[in-house]
C-alpha positions in Angstrom: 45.8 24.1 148.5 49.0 22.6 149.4 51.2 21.9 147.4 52.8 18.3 147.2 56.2 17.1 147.1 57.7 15.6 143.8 60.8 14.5 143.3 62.0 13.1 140.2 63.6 9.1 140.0 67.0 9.2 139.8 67.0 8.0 135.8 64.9 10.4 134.9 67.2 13.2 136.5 69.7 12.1 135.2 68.7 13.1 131.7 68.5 16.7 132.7 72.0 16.5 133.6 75.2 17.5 131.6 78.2 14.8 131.2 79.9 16.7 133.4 77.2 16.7 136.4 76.3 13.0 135.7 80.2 12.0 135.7 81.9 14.2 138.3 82.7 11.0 140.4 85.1 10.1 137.3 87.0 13.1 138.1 90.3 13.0 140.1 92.4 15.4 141.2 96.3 14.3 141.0 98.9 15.5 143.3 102.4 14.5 144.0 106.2 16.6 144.7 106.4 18.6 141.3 102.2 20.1 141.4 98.8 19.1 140.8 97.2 17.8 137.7 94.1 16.0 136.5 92.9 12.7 135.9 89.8 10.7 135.7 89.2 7.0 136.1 88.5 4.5 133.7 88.0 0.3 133.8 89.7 -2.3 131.4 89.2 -6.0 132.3 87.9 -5.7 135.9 90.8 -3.4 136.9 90.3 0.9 137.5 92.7 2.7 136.3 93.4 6.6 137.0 94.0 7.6 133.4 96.3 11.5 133.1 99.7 12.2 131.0 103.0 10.8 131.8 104.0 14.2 132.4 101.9 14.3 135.1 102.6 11.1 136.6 106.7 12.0 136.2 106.9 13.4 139.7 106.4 10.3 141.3 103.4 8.3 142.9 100.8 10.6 142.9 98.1 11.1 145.4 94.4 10.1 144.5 91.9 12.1 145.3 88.2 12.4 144.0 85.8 15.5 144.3 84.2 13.5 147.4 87.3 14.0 149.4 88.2 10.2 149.0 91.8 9.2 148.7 92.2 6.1 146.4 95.2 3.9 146.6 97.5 4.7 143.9 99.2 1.1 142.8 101.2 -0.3 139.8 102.0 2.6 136.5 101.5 1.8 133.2 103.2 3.7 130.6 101.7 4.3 126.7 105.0 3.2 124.4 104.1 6.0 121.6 102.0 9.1 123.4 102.3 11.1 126.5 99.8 8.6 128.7 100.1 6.6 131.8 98.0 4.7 134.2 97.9 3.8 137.6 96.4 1.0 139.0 93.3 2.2 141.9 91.6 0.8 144.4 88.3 1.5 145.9 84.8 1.6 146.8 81.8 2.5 144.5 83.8 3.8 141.5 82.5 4.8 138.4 84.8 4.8 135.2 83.9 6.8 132.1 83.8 5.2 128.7 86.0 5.6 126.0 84.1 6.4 122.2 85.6 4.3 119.9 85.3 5.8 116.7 86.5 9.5 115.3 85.0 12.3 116.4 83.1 14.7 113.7 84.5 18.4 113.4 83.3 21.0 114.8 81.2 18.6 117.0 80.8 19.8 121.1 83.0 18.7 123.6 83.8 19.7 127.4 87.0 19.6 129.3 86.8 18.8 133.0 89.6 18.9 135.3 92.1 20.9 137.6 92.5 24.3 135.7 96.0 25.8 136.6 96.5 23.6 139.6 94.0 25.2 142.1 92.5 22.1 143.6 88.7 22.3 142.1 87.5 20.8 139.0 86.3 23.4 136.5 84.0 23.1 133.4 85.6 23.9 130.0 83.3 24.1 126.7 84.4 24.1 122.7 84.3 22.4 119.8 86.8 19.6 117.8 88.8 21.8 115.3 90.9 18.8 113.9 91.2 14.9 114.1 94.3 12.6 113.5 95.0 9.3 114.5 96.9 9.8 117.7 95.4 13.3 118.3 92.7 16.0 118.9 93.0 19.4 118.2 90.2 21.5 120.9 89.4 25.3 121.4 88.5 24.4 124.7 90.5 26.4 126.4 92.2 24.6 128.8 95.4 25.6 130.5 97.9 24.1 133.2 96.9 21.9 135.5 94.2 20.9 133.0 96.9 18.0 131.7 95.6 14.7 132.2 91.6 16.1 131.8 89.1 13.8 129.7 88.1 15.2 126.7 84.4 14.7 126.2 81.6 14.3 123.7 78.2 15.7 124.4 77.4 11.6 125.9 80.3 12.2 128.2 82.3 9.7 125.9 85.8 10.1 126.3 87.7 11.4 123.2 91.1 12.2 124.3 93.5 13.3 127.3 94.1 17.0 127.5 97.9 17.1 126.4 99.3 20.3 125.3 99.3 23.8 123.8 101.9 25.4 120.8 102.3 28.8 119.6 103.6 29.7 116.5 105.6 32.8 117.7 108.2 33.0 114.4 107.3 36.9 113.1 108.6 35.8 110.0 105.9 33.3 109.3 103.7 35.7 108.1 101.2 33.4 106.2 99.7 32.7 109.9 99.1 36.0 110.6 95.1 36.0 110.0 94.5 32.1 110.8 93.4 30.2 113.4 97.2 29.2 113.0 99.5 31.5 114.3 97.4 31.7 117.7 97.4 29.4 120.6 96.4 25.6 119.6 95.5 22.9 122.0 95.4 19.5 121.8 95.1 15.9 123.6 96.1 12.3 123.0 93.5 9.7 121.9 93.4 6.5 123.8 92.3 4.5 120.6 95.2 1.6 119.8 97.0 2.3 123.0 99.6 0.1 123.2 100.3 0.1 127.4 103.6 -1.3 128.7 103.7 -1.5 132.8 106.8 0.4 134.3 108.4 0.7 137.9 108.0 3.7 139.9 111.8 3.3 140.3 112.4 3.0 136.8 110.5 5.9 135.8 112.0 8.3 138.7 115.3 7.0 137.0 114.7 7.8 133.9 113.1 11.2 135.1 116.4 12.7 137.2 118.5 11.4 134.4 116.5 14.0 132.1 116.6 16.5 134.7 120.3 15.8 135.3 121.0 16.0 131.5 119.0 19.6 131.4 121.2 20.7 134.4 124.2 19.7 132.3 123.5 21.4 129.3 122.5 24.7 131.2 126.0 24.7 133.0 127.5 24.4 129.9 126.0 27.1 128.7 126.9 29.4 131.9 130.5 27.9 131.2 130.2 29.8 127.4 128.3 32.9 128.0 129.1 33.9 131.4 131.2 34.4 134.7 129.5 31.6 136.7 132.4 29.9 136.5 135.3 32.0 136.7 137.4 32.4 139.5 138.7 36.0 140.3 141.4 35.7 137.9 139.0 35.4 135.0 139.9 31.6 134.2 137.6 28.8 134.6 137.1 26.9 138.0 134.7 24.3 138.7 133.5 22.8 142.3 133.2 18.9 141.2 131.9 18.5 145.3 129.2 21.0 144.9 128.4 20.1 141.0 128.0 16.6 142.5 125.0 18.2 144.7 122.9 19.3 141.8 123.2 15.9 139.9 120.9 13.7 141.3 121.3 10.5 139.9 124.6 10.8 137.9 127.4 12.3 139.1 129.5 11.5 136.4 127.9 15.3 135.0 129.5 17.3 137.4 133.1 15.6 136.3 132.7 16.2 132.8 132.2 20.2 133.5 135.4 19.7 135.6 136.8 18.0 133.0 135.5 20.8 130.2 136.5 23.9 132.7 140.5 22.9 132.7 140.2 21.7 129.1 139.1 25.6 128.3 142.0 26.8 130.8 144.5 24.6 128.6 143.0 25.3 125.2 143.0 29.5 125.9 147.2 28.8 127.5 147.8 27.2 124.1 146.0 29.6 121.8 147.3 32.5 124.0 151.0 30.8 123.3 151.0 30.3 119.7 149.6 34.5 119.1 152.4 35.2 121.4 155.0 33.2 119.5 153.5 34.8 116.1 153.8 38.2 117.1 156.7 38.2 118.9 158.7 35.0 119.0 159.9 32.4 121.1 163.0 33.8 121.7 161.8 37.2 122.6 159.8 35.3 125.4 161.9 33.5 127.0 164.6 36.3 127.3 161.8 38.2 129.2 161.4 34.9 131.3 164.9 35.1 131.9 165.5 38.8 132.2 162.4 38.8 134.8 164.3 36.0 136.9 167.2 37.7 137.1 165.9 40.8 138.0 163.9 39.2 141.1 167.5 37.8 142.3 169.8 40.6 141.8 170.7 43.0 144.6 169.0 46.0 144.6 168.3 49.1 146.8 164.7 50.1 148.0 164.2 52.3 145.2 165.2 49.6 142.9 163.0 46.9 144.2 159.9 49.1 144.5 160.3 50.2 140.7 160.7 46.1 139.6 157.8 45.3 142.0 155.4 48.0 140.1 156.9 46.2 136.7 156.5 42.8 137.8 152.7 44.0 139.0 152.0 45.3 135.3 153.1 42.4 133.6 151.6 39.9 135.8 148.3 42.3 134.7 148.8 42.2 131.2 149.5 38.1 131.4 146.2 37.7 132.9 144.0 40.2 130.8 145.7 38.1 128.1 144.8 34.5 129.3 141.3 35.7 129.8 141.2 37.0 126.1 142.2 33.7 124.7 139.9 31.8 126.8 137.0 34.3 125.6 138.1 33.3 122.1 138.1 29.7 122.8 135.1 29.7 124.6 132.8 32.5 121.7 134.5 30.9 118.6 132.2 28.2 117.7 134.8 26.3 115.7 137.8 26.2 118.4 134.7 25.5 121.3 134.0 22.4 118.7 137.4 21.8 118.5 138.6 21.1 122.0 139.5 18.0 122.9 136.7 17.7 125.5 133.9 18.4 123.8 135.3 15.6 121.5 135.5 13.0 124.5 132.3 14.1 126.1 130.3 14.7 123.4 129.8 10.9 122.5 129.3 9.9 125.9 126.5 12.4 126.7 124.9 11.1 122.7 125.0 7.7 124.3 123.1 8.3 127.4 120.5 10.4 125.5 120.1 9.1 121.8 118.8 5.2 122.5 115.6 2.9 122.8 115.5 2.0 126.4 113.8 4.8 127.4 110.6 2.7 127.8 108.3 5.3 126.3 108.2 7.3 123.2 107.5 10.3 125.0 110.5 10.3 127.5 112.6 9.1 124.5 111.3 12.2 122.8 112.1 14.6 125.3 115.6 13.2 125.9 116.1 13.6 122.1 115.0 17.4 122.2 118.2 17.3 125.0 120.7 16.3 123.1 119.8 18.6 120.4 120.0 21.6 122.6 123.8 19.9 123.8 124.2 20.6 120.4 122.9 23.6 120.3 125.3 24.9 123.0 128.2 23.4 121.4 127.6 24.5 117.7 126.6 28.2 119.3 123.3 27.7 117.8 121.7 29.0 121.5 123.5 31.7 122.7 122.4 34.9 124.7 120.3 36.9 121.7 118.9 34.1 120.3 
């Protein structure tokens, strides 16, 4: 007998389904200058929003794409004021948001990470288990990697519980009470959207704030180049500094690339001063200048062939040992962590670079964060704290 067709309604399929099948048109994949990341779509008051980390969202605009091929219209951000979240305004046909649970999560309970897995343009499927709850966070063994920032987090009802966020590593040897935990391995975990407190933000103002960052990490790598090694040095040893092409790698202040001009001929001055006062200790000024003027005379005076020759292969030597000298004092200046602190410079710029960094107008917690984790490694440069070795 033939058999007949049979096809199932659409609600009841739906129940042999996983989250992840039923809700794949929730899923977006993000993409703008800096990568790819994830996202997924979510409504609040009549409005869709793409939902993903700020992180993500920090390379500008992104483009919206879901796992039909559709590109949604990417409008106004908004920025979370205490977590790494954003959300852009969408708009579009026929879209489907996913809900957000509202209460805590049990441990150990199932849940699924679904998103763009190291950046390769599909959305993959990622299954573990809740290993710790807090009230701004949710600690996952799902294990999901780069790209996966901005995923939904999922119950077993394809509930969101959290945005995929970050991983840590405990990688201190010394910590040794990790060793046989759960601890001293990778962790991962994701922001909750529970009590999100969302504040709208420019595109502008975020790129802003963005290139300052980036400027202020530029700055602080310099100066370390300027410490540790010859980027900076000219072929006489000494410090030199292009302010027209530092100006090129700042993008949106300039003012940077000054302040390691500024710092370079600082050093220079600092290492003539230190390398003048060892001079004067070990042999006097007096000694000094009658070399000065001995040399002087001895370059006007007239000589035969022979004589000039002989003064010229003097004059060479000295100049040699004046320079191996005025790079040895600024090496001390520059390795001693008390005379670098010292300087002048560091003492003018110092409080200028705090005051760009260390406020509250950064709009978000998260950027405020980061530009706080800046300025400590400014400090870290200038108190030899990070250092080649360490």
């Amino acid at each position: 007998m033939q058999g007949v067709p049979f096809a199932l309604p659409l609600f009841l399929l739906s129940l042999f389904l996983s989250p992840l099948q039923a809700q794949m048109d929730s899923l977006v994949i993000l993409e703008a200058a800096g990568g790819k990341g994830s996202g997924f779509l979510m409504e609040e008051k009549g409005q869709m929003y793409v939902v993903s980390n700020l992180h993500v969202l920090m390379s500008g605009l992104p483009e919206v794409t879901l796992l039909d091929g559709r590109k949604l219209k990417a409008g106004k951000l908004w920025v979370s004021e205490e977590r790494d979240l954003g959300r852009v305004e969408v708009s579009g046909e026929n879209l489907k948001g996913l809900s957000m649970r509202q209460d805590s999560p049990e441990l150990n309970s199932p849940v699924e990470v679904n998103g763009n897995s190291d950046g390769a343009g599909v959305v993959t499927h990622l299954k573990g288990k809740v290993l710790g709850v807090g009230p701004d966070l949710l600690e996952v063994d799902a294990p999901f990697v780069q790209g996966n920032s901005g995923s939904p987090i999922l119950d077993k009802q394809g509930r969101v519980l959290a945005v995929a966020s970050y991983a840590t590593m405990d990688r201190d040897p010394g910590n040794w009470l990790k060793e046989d935990s759960r601890f001293g391995k990778i962790r991962r975990f994701g922001y909750r959207l529970n009590g999100v407190t969302w504040k709208e933000m420019s595109w502008d103002a975020l790129g802003k704030r963005v290139r300052m960052l980036e400027d202020m990490e530029r700055f602080c790598y310099e100066l370390f180049l300027m410490r540790y090694s010859d980027a900076f040095r000219d072929e006489t040893g000494l410090l030199q500094y292009d302010v027209r092409e530092g100006q090129k790698r700042f993008i949106e202040n300039k003012q940077f690339a000054n302040w390691m001009s500024t710092l370079t001929a600082s050093y220079n001055r600092e290492a003539e001063r230190y390398l003048n006062s060892v001079l004067d200790e070990h042999h006097g000024p007096a000694a000094r200048a009658q070399r000065h003027t001995r040399e002087l005379r001895m370059s006007t005076m007239n000589q035969d062939a022979r004589q000039r020759a002989e003064w010229a292969e003097v004059r060479k030597a000295n100049e040699k040992i004046d320079a191996d000298n005025k790079v040895r004092a600024l090496n001390h200046v520059l390795l001693n962590d008390e005379e670098f602190q010292a300087s002048s410079a560091i003492r003018q710029v110092g409080p200028a670079v705090r005051a760009r960094l260390v406020h509250d107008a950064w709009g978000s917690e998260f950027l405020k964060e980061r530009a706080d984790k800046i300025y400590a490694t400014f400090l870290g440069v200038v108190k030899g704290e990070i250092r080649p070795g360490r």
